[in-house]
Every structure is written in C-alpha cells, then in structure tokens.
N, CA and C atoms as a LAMMPS dump frame, in Angstrom:
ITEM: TIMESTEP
0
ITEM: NUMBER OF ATOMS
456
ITEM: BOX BOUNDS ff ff ff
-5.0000000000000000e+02 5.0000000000000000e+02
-5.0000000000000000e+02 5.0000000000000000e+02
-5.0000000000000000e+02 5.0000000000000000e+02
ITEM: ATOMS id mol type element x y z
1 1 1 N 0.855 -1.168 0
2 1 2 C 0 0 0
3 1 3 C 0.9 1.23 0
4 2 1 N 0.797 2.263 -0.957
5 2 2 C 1.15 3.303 -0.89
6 2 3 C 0.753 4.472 0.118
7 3 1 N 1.705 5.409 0.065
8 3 2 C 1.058 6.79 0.82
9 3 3 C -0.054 7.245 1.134
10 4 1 N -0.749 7.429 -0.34
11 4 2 C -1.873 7.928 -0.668
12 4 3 C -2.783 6.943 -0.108
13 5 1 N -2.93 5.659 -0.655
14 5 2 C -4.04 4.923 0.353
15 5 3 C -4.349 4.507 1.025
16 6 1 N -3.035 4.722 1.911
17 6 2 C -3.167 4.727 3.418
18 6 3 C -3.49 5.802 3.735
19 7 1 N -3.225 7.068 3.132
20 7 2 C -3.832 8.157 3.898
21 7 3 C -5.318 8.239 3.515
22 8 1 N -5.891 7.825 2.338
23 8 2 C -6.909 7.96 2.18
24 8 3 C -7.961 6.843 2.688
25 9 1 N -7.502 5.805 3.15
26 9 2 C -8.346 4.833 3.979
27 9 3 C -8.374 5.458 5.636
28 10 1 N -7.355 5.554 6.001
29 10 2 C -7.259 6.731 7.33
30 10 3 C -8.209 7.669 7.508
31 11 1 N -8.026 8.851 6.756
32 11 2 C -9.091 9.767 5.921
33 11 3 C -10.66 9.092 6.494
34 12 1 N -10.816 8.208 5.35
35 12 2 C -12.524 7.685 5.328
36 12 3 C -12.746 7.149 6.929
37 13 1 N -12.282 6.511 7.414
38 13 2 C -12.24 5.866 8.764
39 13 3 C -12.333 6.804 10.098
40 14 1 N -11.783 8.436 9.333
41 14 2 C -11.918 9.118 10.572
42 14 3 C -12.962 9.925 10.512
43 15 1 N -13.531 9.779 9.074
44 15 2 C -14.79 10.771 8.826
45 15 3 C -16.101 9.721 9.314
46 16 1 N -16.175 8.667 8.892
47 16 2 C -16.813 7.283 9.593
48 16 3 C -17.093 7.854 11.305
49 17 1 N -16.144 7.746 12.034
50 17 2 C -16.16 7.594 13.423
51 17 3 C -16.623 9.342 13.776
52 18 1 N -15.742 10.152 13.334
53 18 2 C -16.732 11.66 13.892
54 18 3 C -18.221 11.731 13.1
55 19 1 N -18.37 11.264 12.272
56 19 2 C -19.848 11.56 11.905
57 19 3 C -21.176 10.504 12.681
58 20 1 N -20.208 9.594 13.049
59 20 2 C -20.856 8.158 13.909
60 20 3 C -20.923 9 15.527
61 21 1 N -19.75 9.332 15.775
62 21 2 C -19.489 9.859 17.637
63 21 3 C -19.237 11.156 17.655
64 22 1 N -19.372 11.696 16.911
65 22 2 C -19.069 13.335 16.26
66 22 3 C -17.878 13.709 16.604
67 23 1 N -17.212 14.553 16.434
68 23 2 C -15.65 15.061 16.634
69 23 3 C -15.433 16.075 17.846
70 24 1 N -16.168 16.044 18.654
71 24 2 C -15.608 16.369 20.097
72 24 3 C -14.649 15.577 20.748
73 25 1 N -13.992 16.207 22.176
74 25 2 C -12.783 15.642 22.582
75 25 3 C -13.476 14.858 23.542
76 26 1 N -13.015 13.636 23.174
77 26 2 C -13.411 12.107 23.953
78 26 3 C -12.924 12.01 25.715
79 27 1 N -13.732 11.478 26.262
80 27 2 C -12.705 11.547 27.855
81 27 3 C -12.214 9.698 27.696
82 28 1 N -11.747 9.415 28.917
83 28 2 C -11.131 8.128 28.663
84 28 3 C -12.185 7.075 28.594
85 29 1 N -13.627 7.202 29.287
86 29 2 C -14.589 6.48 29.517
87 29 3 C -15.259 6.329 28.186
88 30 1 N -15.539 7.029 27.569
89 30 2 C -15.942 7.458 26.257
90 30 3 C -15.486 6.592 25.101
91 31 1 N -13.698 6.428 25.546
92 31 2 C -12.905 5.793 24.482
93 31 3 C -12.782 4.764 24.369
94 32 1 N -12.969 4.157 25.89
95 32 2 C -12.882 2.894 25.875
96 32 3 C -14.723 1.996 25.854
97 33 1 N -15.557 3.272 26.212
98 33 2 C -16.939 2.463 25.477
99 33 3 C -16.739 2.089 23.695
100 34 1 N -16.348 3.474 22.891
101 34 2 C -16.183 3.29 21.411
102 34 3 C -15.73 1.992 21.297
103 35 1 N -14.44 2.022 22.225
104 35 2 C -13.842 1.001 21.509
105 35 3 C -14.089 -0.591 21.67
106 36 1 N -15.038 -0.673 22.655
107 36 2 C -15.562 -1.666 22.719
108 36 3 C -16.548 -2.377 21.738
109 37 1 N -17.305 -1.184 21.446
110 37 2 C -18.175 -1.519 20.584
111 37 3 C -17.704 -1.734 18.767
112 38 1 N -16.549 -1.118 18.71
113 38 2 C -16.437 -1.218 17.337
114 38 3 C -14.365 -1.758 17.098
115 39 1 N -14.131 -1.763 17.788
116 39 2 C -12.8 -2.108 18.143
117 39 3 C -12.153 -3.44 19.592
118 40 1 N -12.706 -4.294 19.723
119 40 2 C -12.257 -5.094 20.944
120 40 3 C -10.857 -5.126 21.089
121 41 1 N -10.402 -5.107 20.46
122 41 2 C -8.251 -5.137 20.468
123 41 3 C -8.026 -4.3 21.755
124 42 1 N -8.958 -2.976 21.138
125 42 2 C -8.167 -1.797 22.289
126 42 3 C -8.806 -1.95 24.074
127 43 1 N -9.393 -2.73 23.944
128 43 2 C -9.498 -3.527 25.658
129 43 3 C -10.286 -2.152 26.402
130 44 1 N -9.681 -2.582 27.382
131 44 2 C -9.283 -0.895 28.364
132 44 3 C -8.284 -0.6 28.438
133 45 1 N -7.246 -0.402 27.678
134 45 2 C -6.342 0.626 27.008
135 45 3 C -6.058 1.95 26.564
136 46 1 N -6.783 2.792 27.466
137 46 2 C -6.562 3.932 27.261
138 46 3 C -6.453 4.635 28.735
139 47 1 N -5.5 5.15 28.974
140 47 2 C -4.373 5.837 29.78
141 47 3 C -4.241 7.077 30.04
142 48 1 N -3.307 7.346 30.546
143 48 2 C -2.668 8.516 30.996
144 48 3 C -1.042 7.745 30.692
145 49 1 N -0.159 8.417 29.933
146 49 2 C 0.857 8.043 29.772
147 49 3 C 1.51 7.605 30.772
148 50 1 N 1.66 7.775 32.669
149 50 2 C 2.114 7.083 33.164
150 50 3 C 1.771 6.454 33.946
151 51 1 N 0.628 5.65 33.463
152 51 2 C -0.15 4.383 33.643
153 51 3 C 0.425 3.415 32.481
154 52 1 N 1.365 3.562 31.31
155 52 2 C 1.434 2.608 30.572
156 52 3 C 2.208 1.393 31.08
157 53 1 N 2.4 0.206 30.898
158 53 2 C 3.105 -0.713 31.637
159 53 3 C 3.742 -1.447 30.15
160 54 1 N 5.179 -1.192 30.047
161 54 2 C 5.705 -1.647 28.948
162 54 3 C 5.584 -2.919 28.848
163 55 1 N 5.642 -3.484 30.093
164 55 2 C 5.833 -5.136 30.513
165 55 3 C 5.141 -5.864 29.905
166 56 1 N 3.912 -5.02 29.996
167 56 2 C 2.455 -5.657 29.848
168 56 3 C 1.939 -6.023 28.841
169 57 1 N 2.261 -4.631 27.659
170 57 2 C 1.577 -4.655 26.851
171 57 3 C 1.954 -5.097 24.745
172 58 1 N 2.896 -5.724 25.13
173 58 2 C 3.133 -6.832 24.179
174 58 3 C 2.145 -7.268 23.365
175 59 1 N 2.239 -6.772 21.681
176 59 2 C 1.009 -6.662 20.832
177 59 3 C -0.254 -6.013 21.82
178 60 1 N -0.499 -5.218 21.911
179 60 2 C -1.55 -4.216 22.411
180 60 3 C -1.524 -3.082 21.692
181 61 1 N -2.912 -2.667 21.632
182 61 2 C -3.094 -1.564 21.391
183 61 3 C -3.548 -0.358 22.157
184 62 1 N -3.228 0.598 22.183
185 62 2 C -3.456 1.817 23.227
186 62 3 C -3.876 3.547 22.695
187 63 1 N -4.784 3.772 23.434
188 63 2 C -4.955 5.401 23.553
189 63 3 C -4.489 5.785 24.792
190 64 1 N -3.627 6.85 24.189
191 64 2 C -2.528 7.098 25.51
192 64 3 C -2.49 8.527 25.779
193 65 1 N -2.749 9.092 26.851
194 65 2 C -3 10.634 26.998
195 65 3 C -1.366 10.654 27.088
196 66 1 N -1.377 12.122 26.772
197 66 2 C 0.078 12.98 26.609
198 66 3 C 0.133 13.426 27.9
199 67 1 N -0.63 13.625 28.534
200 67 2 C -0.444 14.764 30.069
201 67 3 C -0.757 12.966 30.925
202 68 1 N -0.225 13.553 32.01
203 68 2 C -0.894 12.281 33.264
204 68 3 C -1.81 12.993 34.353
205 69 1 N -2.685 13.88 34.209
206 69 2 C -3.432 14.843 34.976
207 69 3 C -4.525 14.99 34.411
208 70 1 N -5.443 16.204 33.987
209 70 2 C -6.379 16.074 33.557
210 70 3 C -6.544 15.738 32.257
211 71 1 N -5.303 15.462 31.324
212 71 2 C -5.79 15.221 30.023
213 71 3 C -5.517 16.166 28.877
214 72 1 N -4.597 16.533 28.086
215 72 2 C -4.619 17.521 27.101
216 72 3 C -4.524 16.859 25.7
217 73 1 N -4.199 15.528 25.036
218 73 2 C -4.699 14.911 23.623
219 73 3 C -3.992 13.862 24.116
220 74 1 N -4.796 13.365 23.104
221 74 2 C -4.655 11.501 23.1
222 74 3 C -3.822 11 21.514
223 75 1 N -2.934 9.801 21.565
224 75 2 C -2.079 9.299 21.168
225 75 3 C -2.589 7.972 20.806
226 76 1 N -2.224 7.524 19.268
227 76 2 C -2.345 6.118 19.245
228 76 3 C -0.793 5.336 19.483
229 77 1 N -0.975 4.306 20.401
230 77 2 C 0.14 3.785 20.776
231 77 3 C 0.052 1.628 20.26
232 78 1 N 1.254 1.154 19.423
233 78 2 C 0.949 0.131 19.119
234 78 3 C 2.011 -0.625 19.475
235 79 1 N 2.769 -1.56 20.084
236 79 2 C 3.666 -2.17 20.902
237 79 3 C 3.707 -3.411 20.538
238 80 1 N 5.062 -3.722 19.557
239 80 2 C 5.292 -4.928 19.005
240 80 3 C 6.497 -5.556 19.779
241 81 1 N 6.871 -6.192 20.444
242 81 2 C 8.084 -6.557 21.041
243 81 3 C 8.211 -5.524 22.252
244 82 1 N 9.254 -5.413 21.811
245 82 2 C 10.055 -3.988 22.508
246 82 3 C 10.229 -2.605 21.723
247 83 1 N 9.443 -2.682 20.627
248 83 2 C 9.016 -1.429 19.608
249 83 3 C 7.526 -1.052 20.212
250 84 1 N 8.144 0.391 20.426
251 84 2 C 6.299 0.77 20.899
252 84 3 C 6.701 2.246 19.811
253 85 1 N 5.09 2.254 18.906
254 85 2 C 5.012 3.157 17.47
255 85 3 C 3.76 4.072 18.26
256 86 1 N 3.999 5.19 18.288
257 86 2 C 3.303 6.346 18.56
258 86 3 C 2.573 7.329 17.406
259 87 1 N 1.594 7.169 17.322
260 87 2 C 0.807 7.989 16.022
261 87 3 C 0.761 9.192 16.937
262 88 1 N 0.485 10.398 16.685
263 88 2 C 0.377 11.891 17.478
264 88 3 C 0.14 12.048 15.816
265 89 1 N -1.218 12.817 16.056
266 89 2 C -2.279 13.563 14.88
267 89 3 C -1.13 15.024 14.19
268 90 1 N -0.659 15.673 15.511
269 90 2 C 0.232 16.697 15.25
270 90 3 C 1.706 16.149 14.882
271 91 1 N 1.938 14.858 14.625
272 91 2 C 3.001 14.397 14.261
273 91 3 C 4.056 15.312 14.59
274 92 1 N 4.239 15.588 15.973
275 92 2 C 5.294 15.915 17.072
276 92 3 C 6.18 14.819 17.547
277 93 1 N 7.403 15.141 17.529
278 93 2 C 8.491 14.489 18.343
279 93 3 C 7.997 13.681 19.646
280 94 1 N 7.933 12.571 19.485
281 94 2 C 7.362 12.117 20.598
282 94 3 C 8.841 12.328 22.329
283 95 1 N 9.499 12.476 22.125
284 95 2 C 10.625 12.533 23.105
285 95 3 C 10.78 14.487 23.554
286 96 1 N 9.842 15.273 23.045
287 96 2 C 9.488 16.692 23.413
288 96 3 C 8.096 16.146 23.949
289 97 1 N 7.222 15.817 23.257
290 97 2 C 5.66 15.511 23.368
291 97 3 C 5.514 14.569 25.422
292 98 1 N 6.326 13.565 25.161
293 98 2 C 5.592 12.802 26.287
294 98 3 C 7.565 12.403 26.963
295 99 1 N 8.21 13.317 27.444
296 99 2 C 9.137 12.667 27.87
297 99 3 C 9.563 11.846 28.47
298 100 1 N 8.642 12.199 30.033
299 100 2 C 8.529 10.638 30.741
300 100 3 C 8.355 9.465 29.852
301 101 1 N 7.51 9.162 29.298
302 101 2 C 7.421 8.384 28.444
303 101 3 C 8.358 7.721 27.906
304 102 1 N 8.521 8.514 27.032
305 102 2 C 10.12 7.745 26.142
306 102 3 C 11.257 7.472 27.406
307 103 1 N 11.732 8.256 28.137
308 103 2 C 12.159 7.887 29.618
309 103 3 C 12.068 6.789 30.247
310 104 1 N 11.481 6.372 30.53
311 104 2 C 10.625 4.812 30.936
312 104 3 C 10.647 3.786 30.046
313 105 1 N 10.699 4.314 28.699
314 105 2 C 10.87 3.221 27.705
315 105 3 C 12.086 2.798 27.645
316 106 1 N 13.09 3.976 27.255
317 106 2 C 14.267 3.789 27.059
318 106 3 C 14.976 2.794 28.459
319 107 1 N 14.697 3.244 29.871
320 107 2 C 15.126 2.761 30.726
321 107 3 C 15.216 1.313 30.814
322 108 1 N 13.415 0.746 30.343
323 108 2 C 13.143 -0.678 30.256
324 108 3 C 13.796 -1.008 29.26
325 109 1 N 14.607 -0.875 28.21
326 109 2 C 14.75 -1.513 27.262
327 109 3 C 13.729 -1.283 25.783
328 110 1 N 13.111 -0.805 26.248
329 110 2 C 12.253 -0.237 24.647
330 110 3 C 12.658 0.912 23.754
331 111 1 N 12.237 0.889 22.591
332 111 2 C 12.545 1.959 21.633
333 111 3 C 11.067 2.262 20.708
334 112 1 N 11.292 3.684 21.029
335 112 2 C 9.525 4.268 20.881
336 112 3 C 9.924 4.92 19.403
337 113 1 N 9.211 4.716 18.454
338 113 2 C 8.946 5.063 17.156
339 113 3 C 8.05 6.221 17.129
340 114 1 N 8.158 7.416 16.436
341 114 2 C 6.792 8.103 15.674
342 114 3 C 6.424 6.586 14.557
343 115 1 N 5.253 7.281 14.575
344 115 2 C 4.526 6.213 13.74
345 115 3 C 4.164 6.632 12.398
346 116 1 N 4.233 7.729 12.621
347 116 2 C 3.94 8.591 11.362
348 116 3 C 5.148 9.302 11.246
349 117 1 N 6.471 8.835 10.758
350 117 2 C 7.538 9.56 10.479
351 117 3 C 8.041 10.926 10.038
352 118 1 N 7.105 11.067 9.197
353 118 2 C 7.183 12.072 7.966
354 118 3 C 6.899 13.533 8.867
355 119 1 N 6.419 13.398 10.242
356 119 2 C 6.332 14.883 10.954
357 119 3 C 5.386 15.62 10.491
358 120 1 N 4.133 14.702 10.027
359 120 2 C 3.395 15.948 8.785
360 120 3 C 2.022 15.673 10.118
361 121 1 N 1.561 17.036 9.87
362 121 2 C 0.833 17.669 10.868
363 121 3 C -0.477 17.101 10.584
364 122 1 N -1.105 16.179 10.647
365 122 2 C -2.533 15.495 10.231
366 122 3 C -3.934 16.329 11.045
367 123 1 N -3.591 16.895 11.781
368 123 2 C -5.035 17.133 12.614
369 123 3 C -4.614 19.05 12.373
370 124 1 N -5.658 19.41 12.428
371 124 2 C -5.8 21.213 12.393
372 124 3 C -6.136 21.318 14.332
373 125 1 N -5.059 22.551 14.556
374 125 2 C -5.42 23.111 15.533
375 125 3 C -6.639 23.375 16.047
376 126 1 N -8.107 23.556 15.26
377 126 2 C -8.989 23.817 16.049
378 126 3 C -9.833 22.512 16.216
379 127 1 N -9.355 21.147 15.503
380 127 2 C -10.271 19.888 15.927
381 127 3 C -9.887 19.188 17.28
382 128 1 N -10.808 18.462 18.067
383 128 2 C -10.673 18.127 19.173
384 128 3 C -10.753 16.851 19.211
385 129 1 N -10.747 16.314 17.809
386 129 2 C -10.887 14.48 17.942
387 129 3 C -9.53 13.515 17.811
388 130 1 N -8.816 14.348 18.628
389 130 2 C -7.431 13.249 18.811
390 130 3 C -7.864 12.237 18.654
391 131 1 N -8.813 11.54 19.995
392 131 2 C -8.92 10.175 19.853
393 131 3 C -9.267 9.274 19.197
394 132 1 N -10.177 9.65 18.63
395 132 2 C -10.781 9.27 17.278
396 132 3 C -10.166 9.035 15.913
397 133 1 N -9.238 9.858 16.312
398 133 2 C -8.428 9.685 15.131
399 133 3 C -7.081 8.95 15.688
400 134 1 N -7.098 8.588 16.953
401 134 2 C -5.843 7.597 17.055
402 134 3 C -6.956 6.158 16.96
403 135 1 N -7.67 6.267 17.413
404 135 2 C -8.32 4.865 17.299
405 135 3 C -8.857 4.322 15.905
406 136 1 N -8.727 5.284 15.04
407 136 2 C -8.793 4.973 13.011
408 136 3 C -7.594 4.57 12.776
409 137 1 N -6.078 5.205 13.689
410 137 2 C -4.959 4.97 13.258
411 137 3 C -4.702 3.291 13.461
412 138 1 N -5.261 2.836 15.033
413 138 2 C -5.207 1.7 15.633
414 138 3 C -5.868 0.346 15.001
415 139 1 N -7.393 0.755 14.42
416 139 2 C -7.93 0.102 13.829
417 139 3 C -6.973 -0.017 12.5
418 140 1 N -6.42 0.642 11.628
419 140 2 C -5.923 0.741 10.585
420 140 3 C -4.616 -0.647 11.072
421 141 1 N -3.972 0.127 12.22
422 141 2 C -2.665 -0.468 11.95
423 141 3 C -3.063 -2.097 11.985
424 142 1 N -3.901 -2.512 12.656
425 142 2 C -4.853 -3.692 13.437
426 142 3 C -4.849 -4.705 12.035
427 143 1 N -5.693 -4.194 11.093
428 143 2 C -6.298 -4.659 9.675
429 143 3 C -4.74 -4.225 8.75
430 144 1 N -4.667 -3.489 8.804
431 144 2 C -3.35 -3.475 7.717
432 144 3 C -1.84 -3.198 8.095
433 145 1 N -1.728 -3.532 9.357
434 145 2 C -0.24 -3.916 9.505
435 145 3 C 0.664 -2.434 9.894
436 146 1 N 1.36 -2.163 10.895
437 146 2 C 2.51 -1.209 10.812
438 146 3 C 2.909 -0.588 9.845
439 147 1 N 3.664 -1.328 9.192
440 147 2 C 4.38 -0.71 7.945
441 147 3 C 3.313 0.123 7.503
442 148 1 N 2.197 0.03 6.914
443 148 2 C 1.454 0.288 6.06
444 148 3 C 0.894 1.896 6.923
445 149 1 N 0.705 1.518 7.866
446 149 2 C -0.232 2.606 9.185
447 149 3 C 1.089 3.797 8.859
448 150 1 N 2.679 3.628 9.123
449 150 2 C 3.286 4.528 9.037
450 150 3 C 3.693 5.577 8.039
451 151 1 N 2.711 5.239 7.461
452 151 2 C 2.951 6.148 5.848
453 151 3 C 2.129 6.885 5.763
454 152 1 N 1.389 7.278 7.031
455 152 2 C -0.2 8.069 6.803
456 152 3 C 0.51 9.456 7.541
C-alpha cells in the first residue's frame, strides 16, 4: 500500500467515526466504550501516559493521553516486542511531546517510534478528535499492519 491509500483509507475511517461519535474531545470512559463496541483489540487501554506498563503490553493496542493529569490529547500507541510506534495527529516528536514516556521506555529496554515519520501535521489546531483519530490509526494499523499505518 502506498502513501496515498493509506492516507486515504485513514481519511474515510476518521470521517466514519466523527460523523458516527461526532468530533468532540473524547474523555477516557468514552474511548474505551467506542472502543468496545467497534474495536475489541483496544481492551481498556486507554491511559494517561504514566499508567502505561511496557511489561504488559506486548502486541496491544493503546490510547494514551500525553499529560498524566487532567488530560490535554490523546495518542495512538501500538507495541510490538520492545518497539512501541506512537501515532500523534500533530506528528510531534514524541521525546518533546511525552518525555517521561520515552524515559521509561528507554530505561526498560524499549525503543519508541513516531509512527507517522514524515512529521506531517494530520489534525488542524482547532479539531478536538485526537482520539478518534488515534483509534482509526489503531484500527488501521490492526487490519493493515505497521508498515502500512506509518505512511499516513
């Protein structure tokens, strides 16, 4: 799969879910009802970044808040081995974005990926559906594999 149709299956999948749950900002209860209903992979998997348990979560999938307090955007997080791939909509540096994070990873032995390499800014400043759009990323990576998810 190329660029384009991964971004454009991404695309359809996130217009799907805000027009289904509309594009307001999701709380964690919220995310993990969605995802029950239309996603079982993502469990109760969705966090506060330092609630993640590297140990644990071996092939899992995750919505992972950036703040560990009240919450400021949510992250798709996908953990293959000791590779954990971070989608961020604003395709930000994840090691500025969530330091603890990568901190904790690095310590255990893990190595945290952007997931979306390319740094390209997918979400507009005034939308509020991080999650939604990490959980299109999750579902995506789920059905079509890593490689493929990182080209969006």
């Amino acid at each position: 799969m190329n660029k384009a149709a991964a971004t454009r299956m991404f695309n359809e999948l996130v217009n799907a879910l805000t027009t289904h749950y509309d594009n307001e900002t999701k709380t964690n209860t919220e995310l993990i009802i969605i995802g029950k209903e239309i996603f079982k992979p993502l469990k109760n998997n969705v966090m506060r970044n330092a609630d993640y348990d590297f140990d644990r979560m071996h092939g899992q999938y995750s919505i992972v808040n950036t703040d560990n307090n009240e919450g400021v955007h949510w992250v798709g997080v996908y953990q293959e081995h000791n590779n954990v791939f971070v989608f961020d909509t604003f395709g930000r540096s994840i090691i500025k974005l969530m330091p603890e994070f990568h901190k904790r990873a690095r310590i255990s032995g893990y190595i945290i990926f952007k997931a979306n390499s390319k740094y390209e800014h997918e979400q507009k400043e005034v939308q509020n559906d991080c999650g939604l759009r990490s959980l299109a990323w999750l579902i995506l990576t789920q059905s079509k594999g890593i490689n493929n998810t990182k080209k969006i």
